[in-house]
KEZA-44693 format. One record per residue: residue number from 1; residue in three letters; z negated, x negated, y negated of N, C-alpha, C in turn. Coordinates in pm, whole numbers. Layout:
REM residues N
node num: NUM | residuo: Ala | nc3: Z | nc1: X | nc2: Y | cac3: Z | cac1: X | cac2: Y | cc3: Z | cc1: X | cc2: Y;
...
END
This chain:
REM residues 68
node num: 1 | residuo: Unk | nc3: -2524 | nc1: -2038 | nc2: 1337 | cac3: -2430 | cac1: -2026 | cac2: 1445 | cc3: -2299 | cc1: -2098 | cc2: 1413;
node num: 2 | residuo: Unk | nc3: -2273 | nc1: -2074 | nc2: 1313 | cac3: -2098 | cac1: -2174 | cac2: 1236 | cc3: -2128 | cc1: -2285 | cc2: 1215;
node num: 3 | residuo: Unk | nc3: -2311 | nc1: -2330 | nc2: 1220 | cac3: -2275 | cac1: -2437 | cac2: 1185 | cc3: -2270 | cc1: -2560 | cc2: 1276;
node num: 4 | residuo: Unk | nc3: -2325 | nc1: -2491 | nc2: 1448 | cac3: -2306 | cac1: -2573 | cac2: 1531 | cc3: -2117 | cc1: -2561 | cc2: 1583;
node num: 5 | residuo: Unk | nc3: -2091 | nc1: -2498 | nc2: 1586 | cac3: -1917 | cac1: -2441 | cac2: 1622 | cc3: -1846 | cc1: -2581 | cc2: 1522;
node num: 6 | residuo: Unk | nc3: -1910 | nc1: -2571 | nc2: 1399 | cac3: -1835 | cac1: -2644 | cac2: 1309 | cc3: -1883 | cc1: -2827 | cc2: 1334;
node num: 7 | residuo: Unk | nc3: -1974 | nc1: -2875 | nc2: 1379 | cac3: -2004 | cac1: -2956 | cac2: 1397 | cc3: -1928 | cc1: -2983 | cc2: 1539;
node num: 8 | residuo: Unk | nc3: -1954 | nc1: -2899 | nc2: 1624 | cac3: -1847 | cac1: -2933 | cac2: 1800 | cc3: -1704 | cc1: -2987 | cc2: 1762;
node num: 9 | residuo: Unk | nc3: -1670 | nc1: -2905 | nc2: 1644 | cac3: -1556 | cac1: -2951 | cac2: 1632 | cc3: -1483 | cc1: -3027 | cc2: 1538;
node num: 10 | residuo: Unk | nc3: -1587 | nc1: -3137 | nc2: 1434 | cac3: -1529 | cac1: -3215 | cac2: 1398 | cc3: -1571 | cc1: -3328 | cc2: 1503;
node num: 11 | residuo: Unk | nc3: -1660 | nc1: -3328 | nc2: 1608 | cac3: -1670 | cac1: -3440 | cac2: 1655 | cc3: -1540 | cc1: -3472 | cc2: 1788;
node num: 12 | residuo: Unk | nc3: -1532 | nc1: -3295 | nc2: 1827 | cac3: -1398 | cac1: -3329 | cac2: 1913 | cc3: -1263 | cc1: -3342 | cc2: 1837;
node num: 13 | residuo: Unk | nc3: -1263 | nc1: -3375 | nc2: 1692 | cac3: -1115 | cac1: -3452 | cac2: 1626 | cc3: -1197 | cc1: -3604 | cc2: 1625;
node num: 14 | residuo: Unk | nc3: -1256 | nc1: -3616 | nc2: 1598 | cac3: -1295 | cac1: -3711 | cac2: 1550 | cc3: -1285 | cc1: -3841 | cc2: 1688;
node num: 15 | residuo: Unk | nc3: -1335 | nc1: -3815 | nc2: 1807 | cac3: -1314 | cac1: -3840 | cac2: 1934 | cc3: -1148 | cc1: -3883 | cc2: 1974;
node num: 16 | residuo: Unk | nc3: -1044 | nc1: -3727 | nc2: 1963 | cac3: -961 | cac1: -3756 | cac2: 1994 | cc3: -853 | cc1: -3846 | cc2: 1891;
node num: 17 | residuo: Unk | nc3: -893 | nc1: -3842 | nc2: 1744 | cac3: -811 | cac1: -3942 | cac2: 1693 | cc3: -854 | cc1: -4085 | cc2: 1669;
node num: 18 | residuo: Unk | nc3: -1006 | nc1: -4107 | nc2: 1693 | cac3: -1009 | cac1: -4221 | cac2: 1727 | cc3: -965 | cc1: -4308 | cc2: 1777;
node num: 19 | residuo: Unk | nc3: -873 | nc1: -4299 | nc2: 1876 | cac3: -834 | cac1: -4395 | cac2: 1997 | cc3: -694 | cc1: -4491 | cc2: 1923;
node num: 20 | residuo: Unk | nc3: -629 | nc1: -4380 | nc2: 1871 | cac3: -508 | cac1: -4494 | cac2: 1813 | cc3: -583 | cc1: -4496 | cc2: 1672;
node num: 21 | residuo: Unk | nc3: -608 | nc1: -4453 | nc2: 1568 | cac3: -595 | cac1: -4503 | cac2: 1406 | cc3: -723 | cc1: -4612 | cc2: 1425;
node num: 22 | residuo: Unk | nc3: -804 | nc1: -4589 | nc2: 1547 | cac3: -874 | cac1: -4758 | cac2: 1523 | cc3: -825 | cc1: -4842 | cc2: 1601;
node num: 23 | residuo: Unk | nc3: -690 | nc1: -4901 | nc2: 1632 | cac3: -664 | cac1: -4976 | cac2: 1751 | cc3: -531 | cc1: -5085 | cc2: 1617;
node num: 24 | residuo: Unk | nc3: -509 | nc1: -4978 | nc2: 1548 | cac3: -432 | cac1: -5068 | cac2: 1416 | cc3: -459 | cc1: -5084 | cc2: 1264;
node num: 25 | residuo: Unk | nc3: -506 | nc1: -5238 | nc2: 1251 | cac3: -565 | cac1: -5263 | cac2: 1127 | cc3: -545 | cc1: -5225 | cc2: 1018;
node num: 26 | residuo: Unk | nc3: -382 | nc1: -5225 | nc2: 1015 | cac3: -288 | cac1: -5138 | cac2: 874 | cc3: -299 | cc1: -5058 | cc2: 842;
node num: 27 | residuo: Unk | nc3: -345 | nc1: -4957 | nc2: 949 | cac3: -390 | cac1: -4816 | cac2: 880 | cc3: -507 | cc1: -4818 | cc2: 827;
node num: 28 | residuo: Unk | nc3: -621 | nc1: -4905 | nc2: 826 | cac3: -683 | cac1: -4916 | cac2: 727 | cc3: -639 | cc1: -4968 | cc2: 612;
node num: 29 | residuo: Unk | nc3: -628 | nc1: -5069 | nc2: 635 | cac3: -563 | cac1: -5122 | cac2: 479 | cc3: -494 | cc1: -5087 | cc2: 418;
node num: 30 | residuo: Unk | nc3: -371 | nc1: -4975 | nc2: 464 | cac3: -316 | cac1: -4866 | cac2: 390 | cc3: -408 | cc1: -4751 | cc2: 341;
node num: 31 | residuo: Unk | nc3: -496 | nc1: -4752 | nc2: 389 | cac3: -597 | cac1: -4620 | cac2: 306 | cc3: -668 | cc1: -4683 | cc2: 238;
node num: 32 | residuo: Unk | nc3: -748 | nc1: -4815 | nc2: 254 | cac3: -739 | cac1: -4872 | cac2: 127 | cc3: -698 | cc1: -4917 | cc2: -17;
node num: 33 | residuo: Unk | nc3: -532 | nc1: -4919 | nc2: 7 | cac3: -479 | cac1: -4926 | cac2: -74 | cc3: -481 | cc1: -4786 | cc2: -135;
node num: 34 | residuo: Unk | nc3: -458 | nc1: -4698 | nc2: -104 | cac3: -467 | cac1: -4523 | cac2: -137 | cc3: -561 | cc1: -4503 | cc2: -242;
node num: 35 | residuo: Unk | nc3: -697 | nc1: -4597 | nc2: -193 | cac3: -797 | cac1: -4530 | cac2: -234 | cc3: -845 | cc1: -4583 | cc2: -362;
node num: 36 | residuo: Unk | nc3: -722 | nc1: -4679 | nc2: -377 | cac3: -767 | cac1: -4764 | cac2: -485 | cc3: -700 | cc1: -4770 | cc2: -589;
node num: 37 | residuo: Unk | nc3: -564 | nc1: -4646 | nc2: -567 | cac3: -483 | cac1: -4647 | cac2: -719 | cc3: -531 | cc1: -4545 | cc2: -742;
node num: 38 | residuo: Unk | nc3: -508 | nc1: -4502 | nc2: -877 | cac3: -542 | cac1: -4487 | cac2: -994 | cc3: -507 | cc1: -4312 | cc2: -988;
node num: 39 | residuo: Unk | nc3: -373 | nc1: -4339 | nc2: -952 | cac3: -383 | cac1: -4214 | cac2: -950 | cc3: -418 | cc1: -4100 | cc2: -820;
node num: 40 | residuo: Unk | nc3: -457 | nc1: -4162 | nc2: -696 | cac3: -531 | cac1: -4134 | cac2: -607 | cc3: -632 | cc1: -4076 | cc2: -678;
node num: 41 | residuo: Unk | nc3: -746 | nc1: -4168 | nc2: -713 | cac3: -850 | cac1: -4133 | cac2: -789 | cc3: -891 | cc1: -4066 | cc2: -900;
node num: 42 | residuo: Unk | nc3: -780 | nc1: -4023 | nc2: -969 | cac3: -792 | cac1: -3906 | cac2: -1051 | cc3: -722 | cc1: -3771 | cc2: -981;
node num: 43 | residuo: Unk | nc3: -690 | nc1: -3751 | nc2: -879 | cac3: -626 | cac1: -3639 | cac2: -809 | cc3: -749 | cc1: -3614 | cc2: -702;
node num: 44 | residuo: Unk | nc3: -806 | nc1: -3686 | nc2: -601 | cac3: -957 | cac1: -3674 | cac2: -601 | cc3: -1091 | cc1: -3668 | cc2: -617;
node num: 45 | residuo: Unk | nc3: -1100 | nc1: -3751 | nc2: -725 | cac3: -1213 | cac1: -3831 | cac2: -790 | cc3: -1264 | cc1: -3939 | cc2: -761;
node num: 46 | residuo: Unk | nc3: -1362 | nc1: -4006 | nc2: -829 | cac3: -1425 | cac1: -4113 | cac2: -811 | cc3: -1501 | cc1: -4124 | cc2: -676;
node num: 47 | residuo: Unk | nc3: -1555 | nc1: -4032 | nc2: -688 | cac3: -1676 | cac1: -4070 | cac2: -563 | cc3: -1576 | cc1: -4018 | cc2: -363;
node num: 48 | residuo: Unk | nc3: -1477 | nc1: -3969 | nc2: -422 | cac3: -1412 | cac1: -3909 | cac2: -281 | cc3: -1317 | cc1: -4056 | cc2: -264;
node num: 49 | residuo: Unk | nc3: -1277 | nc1: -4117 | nc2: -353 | cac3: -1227 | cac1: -4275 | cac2: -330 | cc3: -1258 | cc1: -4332 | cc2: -285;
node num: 50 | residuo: Unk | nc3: -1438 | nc1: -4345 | nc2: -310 | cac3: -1508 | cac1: -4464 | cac2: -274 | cc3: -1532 | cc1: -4411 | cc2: -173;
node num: 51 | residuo: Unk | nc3: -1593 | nc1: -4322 | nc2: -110 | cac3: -1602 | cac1: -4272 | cac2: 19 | cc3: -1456 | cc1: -4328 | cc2: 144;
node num: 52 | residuo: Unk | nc3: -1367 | nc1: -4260 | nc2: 93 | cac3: -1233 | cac1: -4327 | cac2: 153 | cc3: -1208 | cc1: -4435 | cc2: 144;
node num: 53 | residuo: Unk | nc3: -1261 | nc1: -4530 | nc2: 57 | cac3: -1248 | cac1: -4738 | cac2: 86 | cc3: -1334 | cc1: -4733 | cc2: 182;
node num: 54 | residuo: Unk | nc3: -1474 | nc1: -4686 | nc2: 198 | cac3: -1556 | cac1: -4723 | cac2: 263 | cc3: -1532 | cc1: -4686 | cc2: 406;
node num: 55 | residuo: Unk | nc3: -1450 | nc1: -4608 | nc2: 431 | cac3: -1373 | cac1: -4556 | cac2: 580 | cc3: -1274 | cc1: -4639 | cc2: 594;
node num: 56 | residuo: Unk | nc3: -1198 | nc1: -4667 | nc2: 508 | cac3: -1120 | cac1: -4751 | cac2: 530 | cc3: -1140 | cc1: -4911 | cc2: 584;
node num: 57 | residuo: Unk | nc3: -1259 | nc1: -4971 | nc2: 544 | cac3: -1311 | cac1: -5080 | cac2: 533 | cc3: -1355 | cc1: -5059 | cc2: 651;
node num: 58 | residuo: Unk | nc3: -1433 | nc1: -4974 | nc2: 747 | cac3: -1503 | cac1: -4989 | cac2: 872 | cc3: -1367 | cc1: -4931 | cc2: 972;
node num: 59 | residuo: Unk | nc3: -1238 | nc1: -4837 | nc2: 906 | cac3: -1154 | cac1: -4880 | cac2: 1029 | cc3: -1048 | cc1: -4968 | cc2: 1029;
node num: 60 | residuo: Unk | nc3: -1039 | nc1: -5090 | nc2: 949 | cac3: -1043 | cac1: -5246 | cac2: 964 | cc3: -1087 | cc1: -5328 | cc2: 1033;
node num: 61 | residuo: Unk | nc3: -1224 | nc1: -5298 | nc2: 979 | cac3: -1332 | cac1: -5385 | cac2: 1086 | cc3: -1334 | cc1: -5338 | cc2: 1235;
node num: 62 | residuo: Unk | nc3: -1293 | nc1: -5221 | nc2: 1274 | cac3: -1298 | cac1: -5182 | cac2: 1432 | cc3: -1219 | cc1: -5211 | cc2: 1508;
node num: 63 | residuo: Unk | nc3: -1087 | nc1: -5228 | nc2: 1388 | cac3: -933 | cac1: -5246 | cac2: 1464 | cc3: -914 | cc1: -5360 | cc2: 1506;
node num: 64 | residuo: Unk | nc3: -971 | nc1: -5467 | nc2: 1422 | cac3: -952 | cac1: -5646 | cac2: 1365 | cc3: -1077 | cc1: -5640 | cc2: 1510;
node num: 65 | residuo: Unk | nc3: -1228 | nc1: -5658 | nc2: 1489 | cac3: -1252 | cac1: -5648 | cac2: 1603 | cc3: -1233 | cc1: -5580 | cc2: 1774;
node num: 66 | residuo: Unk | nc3: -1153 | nc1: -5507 | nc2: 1769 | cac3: -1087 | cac1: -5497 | cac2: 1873 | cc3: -988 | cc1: -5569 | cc2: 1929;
node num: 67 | residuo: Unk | nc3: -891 | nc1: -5604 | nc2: 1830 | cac3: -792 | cac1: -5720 | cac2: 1883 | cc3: -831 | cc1: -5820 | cc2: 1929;
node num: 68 | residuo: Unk | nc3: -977 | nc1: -5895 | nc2: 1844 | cac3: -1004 | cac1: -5983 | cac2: 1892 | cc3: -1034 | cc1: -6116 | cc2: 1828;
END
């Protein structure tokens, strides 16, 4: 039962902040950069970094292709 409640509702954040943080490229490339110092990555870990470049990298690519 929590786990459909919990699923409704990351997709309705996920929906509503979509619209601006993919419409500007910088905010990827600023979480890129995040995800790639050092000490980011020892305050999260390794694998929660790479996860976060890899978000970062596709909301680049959404923003950059959206502009055009």
């Amino acid at each position: 039962m929590f786990g459909d409640q919990t699923s409704l509702i990351n997709k309705e954040s996920a929906v509503s902040t979509s619209k601006k943080s993919l419409l500007d490229p910088s905010i990827g490339q600023y979480c890129l950069m995040l995800a790639n110092k050092t000490n980011m990555k020892n305050a999260i870990g390794e694998q929660k970094a790479a996860v976060l470049s890899r978000w970062a990298v596709l909301i680049s690519a959404i923003a950059l292709s959206r502009c055009g």
